[in-house]
DOKOL-804868 format. One line per 3 residues: number of its first residue (from 1); for each residue x, y, z of N, C-alpha, C, CB. Coordinates in pm, 1 decimal, padded with zeros to 6 digits. Glycine has a CB too. Layout:
N
NUM) X Y Z X Y Z X Y Z X Y Z | ...
//
This chain:
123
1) 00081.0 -00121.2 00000.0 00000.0 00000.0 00000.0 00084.1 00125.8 00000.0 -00091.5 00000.8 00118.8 | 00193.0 00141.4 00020.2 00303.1 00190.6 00043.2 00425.4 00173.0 -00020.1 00315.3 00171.2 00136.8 | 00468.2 00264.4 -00129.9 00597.8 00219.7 -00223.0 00666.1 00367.0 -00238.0 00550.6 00140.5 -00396.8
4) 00802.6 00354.5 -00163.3 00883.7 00402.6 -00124.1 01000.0 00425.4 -00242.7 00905.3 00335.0 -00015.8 | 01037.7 00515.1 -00312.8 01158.6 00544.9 -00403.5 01219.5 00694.4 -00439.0 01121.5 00488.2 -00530.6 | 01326.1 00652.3 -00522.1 01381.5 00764.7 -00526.7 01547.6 00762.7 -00463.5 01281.9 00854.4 -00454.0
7) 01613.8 00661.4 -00408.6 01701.6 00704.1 -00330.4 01806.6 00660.5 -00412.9 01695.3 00661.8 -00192.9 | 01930.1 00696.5 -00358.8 02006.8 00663.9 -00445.4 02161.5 00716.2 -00396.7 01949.6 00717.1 -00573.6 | 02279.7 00732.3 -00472.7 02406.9 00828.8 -00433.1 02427.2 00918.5 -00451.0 02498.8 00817.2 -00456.0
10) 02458.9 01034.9 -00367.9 02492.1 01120.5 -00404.4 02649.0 01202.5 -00333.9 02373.7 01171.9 -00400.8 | 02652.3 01282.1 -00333.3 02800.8 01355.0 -00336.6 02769.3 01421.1 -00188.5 02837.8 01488.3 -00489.2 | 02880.5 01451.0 -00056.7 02778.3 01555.8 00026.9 02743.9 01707.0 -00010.1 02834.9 01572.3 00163.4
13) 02666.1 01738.8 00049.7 02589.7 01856.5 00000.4 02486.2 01862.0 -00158.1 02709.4 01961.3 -00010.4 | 02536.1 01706.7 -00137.8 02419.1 01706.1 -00290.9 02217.0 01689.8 -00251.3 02476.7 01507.1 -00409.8 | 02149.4 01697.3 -00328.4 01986.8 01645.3 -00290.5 01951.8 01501.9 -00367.9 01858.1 01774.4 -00352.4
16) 01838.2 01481.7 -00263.7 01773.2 01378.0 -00347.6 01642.5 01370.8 -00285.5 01847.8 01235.5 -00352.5 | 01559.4 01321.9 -00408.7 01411.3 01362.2 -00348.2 01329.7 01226.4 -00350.0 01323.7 01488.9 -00449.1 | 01317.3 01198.0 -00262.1 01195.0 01038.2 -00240.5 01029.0 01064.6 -00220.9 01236.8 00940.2 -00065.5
19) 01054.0 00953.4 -00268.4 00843.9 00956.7 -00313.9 00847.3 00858.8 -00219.4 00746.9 00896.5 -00510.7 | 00706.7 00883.1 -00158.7 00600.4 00717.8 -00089.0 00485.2 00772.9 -00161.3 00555.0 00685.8 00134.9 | 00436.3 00665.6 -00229.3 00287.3 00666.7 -00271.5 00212.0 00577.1 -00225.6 00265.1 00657.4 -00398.5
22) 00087.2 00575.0 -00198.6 -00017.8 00528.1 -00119.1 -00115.5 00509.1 -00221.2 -00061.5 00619.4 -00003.7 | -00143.2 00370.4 -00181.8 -00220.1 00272.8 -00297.4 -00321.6 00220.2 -00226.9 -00133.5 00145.8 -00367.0 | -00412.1 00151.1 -00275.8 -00509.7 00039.8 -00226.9 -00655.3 00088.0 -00166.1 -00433.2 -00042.5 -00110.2
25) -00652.2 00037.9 -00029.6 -00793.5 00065.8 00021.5 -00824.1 00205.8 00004.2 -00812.5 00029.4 00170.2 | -00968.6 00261.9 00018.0 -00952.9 00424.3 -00020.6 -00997.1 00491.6 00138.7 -01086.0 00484.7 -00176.7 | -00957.4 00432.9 00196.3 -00949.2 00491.6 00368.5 -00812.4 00584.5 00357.1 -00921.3 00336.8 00514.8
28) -00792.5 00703.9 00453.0 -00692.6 00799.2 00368.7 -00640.1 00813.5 00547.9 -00770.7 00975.7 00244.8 | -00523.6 00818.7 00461.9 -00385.8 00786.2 00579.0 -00387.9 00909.7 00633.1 -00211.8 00745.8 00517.4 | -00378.0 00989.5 00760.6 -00403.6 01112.0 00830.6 -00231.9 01141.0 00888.5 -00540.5 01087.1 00966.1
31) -00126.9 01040.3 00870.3 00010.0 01033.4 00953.3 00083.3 00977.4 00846.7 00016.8 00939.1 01099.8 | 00161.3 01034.5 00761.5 00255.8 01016.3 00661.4 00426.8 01057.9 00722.5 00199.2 01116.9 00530.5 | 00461.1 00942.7 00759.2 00603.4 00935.2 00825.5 00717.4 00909.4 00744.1 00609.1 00833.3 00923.7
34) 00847.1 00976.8 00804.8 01001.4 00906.9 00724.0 01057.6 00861.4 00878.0 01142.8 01056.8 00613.0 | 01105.5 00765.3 00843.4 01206.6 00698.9 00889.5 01354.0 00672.9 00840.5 01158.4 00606.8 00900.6 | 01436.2 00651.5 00892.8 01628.9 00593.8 00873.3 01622.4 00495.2 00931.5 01772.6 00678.9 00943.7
37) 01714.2 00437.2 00858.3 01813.0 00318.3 00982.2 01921.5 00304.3 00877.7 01727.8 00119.9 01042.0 | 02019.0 00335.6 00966.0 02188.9 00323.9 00917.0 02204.0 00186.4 01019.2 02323.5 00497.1 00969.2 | 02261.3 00119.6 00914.0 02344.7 -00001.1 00996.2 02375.3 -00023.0 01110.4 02445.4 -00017.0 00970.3
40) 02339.4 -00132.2 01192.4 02421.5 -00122.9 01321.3 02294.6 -00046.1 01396.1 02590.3 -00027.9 01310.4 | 02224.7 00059.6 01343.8 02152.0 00151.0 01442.5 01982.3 00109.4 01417.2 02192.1 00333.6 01404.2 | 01966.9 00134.2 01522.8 01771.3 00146.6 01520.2 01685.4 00241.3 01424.3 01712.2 00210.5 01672.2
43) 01604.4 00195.5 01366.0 01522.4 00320.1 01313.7 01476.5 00431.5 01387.4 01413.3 00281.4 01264.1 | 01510.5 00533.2 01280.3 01476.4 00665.2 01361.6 01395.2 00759.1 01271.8 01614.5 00745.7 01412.7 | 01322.5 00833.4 01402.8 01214.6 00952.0 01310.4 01298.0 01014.9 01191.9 01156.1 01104.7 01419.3
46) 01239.7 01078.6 01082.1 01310.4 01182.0 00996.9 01251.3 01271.2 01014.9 01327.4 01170.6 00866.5 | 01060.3 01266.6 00982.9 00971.3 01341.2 00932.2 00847.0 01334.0 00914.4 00997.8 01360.1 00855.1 | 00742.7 01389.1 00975.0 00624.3 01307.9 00955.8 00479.0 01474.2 00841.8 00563.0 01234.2 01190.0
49) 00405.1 01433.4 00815.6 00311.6 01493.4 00793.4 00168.4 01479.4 00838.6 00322.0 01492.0 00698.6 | 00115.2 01538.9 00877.4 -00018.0 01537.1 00951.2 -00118.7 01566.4 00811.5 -00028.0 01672.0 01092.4 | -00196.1 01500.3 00772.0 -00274.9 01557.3 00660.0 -00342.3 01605.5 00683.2 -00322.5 01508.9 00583.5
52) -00434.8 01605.9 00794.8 -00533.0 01691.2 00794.5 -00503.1 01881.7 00788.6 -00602.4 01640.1 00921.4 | -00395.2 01929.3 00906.7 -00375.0 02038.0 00862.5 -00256.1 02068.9 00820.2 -00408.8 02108.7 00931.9 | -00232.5 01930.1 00768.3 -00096.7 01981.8 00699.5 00036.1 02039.9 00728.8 -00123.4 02056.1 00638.8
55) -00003.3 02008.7 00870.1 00202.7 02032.0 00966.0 00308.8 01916.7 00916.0 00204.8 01988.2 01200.4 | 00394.1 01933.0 00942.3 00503.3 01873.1 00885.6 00552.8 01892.8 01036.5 00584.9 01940.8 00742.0 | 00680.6 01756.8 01085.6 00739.0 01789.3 01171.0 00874.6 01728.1 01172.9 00668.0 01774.0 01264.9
58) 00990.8 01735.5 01204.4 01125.2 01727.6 01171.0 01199.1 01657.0 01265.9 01179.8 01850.1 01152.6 | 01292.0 01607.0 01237.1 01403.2 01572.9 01329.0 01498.7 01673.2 01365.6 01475.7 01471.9 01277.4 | 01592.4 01679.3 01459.0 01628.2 01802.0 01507.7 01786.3 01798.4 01415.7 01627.8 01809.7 01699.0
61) 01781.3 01695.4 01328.3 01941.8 01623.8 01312.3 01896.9 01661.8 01118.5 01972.8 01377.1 01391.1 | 01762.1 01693.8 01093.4 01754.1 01745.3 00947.0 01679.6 01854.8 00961.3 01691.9 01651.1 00838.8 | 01624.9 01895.3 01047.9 01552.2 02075.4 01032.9 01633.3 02132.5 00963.9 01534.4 02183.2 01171.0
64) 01546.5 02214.6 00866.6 01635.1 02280.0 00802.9 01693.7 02277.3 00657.3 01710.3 02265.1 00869.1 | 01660.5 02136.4 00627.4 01778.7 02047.3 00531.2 01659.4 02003.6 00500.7 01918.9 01932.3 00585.0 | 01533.0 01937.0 00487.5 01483.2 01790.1 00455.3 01331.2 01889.8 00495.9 01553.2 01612.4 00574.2
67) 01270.3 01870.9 00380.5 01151.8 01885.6 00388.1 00992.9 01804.5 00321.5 01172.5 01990.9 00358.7 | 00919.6 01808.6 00418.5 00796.0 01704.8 00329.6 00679.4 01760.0 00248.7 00711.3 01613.9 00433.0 | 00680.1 01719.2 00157.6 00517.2 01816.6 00041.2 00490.0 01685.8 00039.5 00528.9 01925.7 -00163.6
70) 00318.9 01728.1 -00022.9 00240.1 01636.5 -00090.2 00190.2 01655.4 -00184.3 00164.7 01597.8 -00042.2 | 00122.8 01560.6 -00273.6 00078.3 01609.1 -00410.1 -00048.1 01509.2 -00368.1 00188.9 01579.2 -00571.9 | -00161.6 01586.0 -00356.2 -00301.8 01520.3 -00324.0 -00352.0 01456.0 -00398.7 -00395.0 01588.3 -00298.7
73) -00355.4 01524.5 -00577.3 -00383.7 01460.0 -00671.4 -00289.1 01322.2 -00709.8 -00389.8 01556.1 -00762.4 | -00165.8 01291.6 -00660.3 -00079.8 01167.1 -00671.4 -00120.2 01084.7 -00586.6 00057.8 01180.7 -00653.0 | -00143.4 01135.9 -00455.1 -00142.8 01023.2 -00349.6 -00037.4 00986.5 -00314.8 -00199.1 00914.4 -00377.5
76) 00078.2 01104.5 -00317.6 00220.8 01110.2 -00285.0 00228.7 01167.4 -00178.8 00304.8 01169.2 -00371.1 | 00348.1 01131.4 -00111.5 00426.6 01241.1 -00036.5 00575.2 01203.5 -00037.8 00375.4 01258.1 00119.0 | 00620.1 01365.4 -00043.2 00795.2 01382.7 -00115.1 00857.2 01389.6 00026.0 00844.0 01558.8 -00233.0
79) 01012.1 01369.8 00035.9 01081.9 01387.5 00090.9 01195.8 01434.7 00060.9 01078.3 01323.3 00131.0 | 01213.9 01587.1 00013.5 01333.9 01649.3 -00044.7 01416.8 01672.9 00083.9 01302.5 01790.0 -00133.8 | 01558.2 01616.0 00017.8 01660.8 01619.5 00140.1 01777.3 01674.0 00050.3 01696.6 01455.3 00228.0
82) 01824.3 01784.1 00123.0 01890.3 01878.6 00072.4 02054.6 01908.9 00180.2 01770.6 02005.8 00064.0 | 02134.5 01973.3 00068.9 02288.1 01963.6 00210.0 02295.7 01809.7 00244.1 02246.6 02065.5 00409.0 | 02284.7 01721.5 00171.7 02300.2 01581.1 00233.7 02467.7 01555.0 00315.0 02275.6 01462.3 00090.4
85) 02443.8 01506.3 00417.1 02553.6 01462.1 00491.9 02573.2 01255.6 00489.7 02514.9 01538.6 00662.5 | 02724.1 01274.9 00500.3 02801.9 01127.9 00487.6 02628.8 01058.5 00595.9 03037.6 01118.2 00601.7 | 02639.7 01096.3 00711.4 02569.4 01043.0 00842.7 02394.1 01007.8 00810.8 02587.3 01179.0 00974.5
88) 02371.5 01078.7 00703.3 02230.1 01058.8 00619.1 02227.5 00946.4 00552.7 02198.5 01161.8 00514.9 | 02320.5 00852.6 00557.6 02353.2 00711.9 00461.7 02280.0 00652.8 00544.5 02512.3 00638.8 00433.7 | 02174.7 00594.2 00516.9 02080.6 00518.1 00589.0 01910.4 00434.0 00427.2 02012.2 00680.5 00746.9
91) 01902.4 00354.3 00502.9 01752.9 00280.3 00431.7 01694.7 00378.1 00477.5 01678.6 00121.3 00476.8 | 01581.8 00447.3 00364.0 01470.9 00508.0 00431.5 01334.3 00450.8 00414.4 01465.2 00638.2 00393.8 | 01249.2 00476.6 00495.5 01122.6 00391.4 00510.4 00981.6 00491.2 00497.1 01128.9 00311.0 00669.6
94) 00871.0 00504.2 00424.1 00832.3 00563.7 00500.6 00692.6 00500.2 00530.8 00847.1 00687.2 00464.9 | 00575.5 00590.5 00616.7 00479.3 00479.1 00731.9 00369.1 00527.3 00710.1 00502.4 00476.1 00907.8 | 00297.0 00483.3 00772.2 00158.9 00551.3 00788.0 00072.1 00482.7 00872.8 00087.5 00566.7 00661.7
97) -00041.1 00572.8 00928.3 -00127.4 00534.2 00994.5 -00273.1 00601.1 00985.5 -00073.8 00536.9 01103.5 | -00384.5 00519.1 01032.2 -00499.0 00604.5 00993.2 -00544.9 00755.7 01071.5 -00612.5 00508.5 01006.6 | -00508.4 00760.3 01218.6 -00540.8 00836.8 01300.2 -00389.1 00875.9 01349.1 -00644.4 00777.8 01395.2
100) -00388.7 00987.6 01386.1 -00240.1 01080.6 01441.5 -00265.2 01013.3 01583.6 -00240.9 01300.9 01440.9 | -00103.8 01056.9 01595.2 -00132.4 01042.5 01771.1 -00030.0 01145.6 01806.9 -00095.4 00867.7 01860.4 | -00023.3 01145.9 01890.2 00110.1 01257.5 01990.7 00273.0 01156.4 02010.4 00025.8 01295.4 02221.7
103) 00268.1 01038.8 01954.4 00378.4 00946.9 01993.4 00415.3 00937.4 01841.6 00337.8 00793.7 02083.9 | 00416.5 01004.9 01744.5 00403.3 00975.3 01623.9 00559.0 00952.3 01582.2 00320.5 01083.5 01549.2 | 00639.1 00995.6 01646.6 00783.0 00974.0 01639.1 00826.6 00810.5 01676.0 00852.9 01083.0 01746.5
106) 00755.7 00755.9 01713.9 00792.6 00633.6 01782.3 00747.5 00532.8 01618.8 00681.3 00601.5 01963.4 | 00812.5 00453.3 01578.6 00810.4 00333.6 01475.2 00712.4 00211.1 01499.8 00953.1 00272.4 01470.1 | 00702.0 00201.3 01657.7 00665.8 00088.1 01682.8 00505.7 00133.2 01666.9 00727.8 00026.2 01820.9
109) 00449.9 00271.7 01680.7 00345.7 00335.6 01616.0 00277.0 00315.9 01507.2 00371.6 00422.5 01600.5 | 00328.7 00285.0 01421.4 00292.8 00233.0 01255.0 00260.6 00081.3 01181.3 00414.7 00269.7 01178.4 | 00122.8 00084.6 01134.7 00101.9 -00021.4 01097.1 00122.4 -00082.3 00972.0 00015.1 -00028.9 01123.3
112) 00140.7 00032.4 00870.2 00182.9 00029.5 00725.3 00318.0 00083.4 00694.2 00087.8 00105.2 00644.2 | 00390.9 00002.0 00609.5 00481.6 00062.3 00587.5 00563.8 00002.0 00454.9 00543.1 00069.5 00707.5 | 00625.7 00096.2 00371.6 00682.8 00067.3 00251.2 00821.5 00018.0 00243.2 00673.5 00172.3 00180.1
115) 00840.8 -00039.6 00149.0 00997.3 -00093.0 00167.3 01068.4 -00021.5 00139.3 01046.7 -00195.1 00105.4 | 01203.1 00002.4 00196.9 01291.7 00093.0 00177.4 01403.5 00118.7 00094.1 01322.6 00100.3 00257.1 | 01411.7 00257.1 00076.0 01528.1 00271.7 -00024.0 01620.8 00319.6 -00008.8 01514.8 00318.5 -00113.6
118) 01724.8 00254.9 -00085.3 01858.9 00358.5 -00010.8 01927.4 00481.6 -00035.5 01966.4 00301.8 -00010.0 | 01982.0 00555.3 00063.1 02042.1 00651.0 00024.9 02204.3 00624.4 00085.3 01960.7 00777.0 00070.4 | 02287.6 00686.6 -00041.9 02435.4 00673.0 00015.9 02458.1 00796.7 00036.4 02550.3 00608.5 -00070.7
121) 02494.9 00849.0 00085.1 02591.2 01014.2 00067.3 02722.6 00947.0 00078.7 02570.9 01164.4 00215.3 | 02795.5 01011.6 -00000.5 02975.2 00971.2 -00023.9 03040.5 01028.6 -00084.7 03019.8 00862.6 -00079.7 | 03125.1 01082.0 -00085.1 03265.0 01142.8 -00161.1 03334.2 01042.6 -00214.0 03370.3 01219.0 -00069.3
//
């Protein structure tokens, strides 16, 4: 229901922009999340979107750098990540759920989720 792309290598300080698109049942996802996991480490928040009013909220490690749009008519949501750093080399994932919650940072939160793609940053 969830297909995750776009990632790929890039140079640091280069961008790259990932899609999740949302398929299937026509019940509409209200919590559109990014996730990482670099090797060795746990998944971690990136980024989430609230659809209803449309907040966006950040990690404190990409504010700034990494931002989320949607395209309503796609049934997308982007993840432009910009200034990429070596430490951004991670699988990204992203999630969803039907109803928001206040724990929305937490992974173990999410019942849908797309397979992930990679991003390298490297010199």
């Amino acid at each position: 229901q969830l297909q995750a792309s776009g990632g790929g290598s890039v140079q640091p300080g280069g961008s790259l922009r990932l899609s999740c698109e949302a398929s299937g049942p026509t019940f509409t996802f209200t919590a559109i999340v990014w996730f990482r996991q670099a090797p060795g480490k746990e998944r971690e928040f990136v980024g989430a979107l609230r659809r209803g009013n449309g907040a966006t909220y950040y990690a404190d490690s990409v504010k700034g750098r990494f931002t989320i749009s949607r395209d309503s008519g796609k049934n997308t949501v982007y993840l432009q990540m910009n200034s990429l750093k070596p430490e951004d080399t991670a699988v990204y994932y992203c999630a969803a759920r039907i109803n928001w919650i206040t724990d929305y940072r937490a992974a173990r939160n999410y019942e849908y989720w797309g397979r992930g793609t990679q991003v390298t940053v490297s010199s």
